[in-house]
N, C-alpha and C positions, 0 to 999 in steps of 0.2 A: 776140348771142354769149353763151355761157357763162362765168364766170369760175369761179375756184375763193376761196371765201372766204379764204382768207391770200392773196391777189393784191393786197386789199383796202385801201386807205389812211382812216379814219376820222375824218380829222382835221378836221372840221368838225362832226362828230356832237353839240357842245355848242354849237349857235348855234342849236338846235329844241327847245321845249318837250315834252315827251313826256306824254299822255293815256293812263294804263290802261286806260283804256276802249276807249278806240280800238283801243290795243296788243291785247286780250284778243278782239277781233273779229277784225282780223287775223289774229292767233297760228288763231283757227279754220278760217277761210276759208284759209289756207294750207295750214294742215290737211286739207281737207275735198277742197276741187276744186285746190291747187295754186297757183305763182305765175301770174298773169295781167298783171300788169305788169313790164317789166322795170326796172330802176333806171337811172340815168344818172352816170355816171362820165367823166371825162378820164384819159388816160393819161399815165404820166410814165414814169422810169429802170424798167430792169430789169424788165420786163413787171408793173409795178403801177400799179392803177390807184386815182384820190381819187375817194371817194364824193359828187357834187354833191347827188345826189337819190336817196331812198330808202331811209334809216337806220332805218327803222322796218320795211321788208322784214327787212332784214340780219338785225337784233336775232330777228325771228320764225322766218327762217329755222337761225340760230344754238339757239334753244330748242327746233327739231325736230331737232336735229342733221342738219341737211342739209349739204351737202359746197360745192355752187354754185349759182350766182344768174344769172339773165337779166339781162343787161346791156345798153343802148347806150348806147356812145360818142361826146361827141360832138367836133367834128374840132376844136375853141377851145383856144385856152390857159386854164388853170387860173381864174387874175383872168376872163375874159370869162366861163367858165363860171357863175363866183357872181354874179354882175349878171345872168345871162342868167336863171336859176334864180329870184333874186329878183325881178327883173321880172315872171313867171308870175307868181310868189305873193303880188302885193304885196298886196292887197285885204285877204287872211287875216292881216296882219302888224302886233304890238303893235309899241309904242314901245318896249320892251323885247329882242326878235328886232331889231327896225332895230339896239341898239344893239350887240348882242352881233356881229351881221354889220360893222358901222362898225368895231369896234372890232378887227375879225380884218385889216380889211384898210388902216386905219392901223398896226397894227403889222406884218402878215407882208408886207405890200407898200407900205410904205412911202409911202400915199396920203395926200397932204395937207388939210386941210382944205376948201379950195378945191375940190382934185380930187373927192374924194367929194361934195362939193354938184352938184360939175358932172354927176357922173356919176347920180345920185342922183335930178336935176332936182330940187333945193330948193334953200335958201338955207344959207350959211356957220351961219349960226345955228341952224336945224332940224340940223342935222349936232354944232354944241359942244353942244345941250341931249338929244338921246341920247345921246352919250359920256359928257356930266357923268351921268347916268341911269346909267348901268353902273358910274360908279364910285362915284357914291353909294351904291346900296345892297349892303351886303355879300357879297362871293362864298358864303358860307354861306346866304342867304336865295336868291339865284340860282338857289342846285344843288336848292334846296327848289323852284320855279317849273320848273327844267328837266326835275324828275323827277314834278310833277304832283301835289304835293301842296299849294301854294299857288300857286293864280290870280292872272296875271302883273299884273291889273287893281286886285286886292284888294294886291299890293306894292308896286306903284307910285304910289298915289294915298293908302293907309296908314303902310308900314313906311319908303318914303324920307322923308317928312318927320320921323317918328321918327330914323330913322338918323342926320339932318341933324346934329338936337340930341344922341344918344346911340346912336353906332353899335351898341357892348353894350347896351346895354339892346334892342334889336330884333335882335337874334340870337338871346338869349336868348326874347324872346318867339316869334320866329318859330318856334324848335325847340317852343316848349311848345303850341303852337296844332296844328302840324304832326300830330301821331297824328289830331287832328279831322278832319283836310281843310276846312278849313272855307269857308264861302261867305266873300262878299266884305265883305254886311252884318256876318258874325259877327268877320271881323280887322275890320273899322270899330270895333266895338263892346268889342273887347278892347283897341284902341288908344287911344280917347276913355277908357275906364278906368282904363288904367295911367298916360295921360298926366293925368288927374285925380283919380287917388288917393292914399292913405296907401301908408305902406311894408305894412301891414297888408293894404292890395288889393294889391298888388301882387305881395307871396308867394303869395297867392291864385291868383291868374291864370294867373302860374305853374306851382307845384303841381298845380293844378285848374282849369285854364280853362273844361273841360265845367258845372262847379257856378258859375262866376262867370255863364258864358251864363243857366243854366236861373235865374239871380236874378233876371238883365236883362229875362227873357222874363216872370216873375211879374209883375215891375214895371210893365212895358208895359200887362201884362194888365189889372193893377189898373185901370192909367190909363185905359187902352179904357174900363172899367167903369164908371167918373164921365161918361163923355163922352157930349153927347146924343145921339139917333135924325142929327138934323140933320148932328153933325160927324162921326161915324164914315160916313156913305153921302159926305161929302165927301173924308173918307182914302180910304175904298174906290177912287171914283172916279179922285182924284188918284193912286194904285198903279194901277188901270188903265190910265190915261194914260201914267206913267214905263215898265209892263211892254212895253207896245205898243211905243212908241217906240224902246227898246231890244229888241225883238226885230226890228225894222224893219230901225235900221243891221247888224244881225247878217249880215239876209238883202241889203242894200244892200254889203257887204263880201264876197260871192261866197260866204258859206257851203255854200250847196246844191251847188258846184260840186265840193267837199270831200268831202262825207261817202263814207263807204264804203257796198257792197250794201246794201238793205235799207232803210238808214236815212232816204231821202228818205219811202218810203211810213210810214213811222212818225210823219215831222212832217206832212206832209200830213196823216194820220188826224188829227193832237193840233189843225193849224190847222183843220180843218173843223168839229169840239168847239167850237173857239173861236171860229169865227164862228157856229156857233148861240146859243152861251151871251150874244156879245156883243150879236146882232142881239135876240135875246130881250129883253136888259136895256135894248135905247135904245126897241122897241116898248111894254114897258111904261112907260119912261119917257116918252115921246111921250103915249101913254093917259091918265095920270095928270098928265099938265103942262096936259092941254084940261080940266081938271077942277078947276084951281087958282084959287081966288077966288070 
């Protein structure tokens, strides 16, 4: 069916991380050939309906000024709809989305701890340590994760054990880091900084987080530069090791199932690269290891 966008209820639209990247593909393909997906929606009073799935439709379609959206509805109540929803997506979902969903439906429906275990299939405890998760770190560093400027991986494993100790002090960081976008190594590295330095680094950081990175990175440099033939081909290898493995569980968490047009034939092109480049490196290491002694 068709809706007309003010039909629309939005109210779950901040329990989803939002990728501009993503967004700005969408936004063209919408553009280009139209919607091809409809959204998923429950209905409630007064011919409006709550948006379960799809908020990144809406938003693209809102930017083309379009008027309405392809919808189905489905025939659940509200609560069944977001477990139903979640259930699909569970694979793609940090501990940080668990916590924000936990957290909507211990307060607007009144689900106990227990209940969401049950519902959830975990334990009472995987359920308190994502809620503790959302309220430790600050709603200002949150809205930075939901709107895609900080990697919900790079906050959770950085800025709450900061926040733990100094909620302000990691507000303040997270806004100053934020214009970077930065990787996940880079808030590691801004973090282990501020938490070991003078007030002197720390205005730094601040100020100029761009100029305290490019020190980190000479420094590094340097060090690579003392280090033998022997230990840099054993970093290499070891960052080989960690990249794999982490692109592994990526693809073991349903990623492929995710991407938009296009985008599957692009990693496939980059993993085929990468199995030549890899198969290359163990062939000549095989060569060279019958040659040792």
């Amino acid at each position: 069916m068709d809706l007309d966008l003010h039909q629309l209820e939005l109210r779950y639209e901040a329990l989803r991380k939002r990728s501009p990247r993503r967004e700005r593909q969408l936004l063209a393909s919408l553009s280009e050939t139209g919607q091809q997906l409809p959204i998923v929606v429950v209905g409630v009073d007064d011919g409006r309906f709550v948006v379960i799935d799809g908020y990144k439709r809406v938003r693209a379609l809102r930017r083309l000024a379009r008027d309405r959206v392809r919808a189905t509805a489905w025939d659940v109540a509200e609560l069944e709809a977001l477990l139903l929803d979640r259930l699909m997506r569970a694979d793609g979902e940090d501990a940080l989305e668990q916590g924000w969903l936990l957290a909507e439906l211990h307060e607007r429906f009144a689900l106990s701890y227990d209940d969401l275990a049950l519902r959830f299939d975990k334990t009472k405890s995987w359920v308190s340590r994502r809620l503790a998760l959302v309220r430790e770190l600050p709603q200002q560093i949150q809205a930075q994760v939901r709107g895609g400027t900080l990697a919900a991986h790079a906050a959770m494993k950085h800025l709450v054990p900061l926040a733990r100790a100094n909620a302000e002090a990691a507000v303040r960081l997270a806004q100053a880091m934020a214009p970077l976008k930065p990787t996940t190594r880079q808030v590691a590295s801004l973090c282990d900084g501020w938490r070991s330095g003078s007030e002197r680094t720390r205005e730094l950081i601040l100020a100029t987080p761009q100029i305290f990175l490019r020190a980190q990175e000479e420094q590094q440099r340097a060090q690579s530069a003392t280090k033998s033939p022997l230990q840099q081909l054993l970093d290499d290898l070891g960052a080989l090791s960690g990249i794999a493995r982490r692109a592994r569980r990526r693809l073991e968490q349903g990623l492929m199932q995710r991407l938009m047009p296009g985008e599957p034939e692009e990693v496939a092109r980059l993993a085929s690269q990468a199995r030549v480049d890899t198969e290359g490196l163990f062939t000549r290491f095989d060569r060279e290891r019958g040659d040792v002694g």
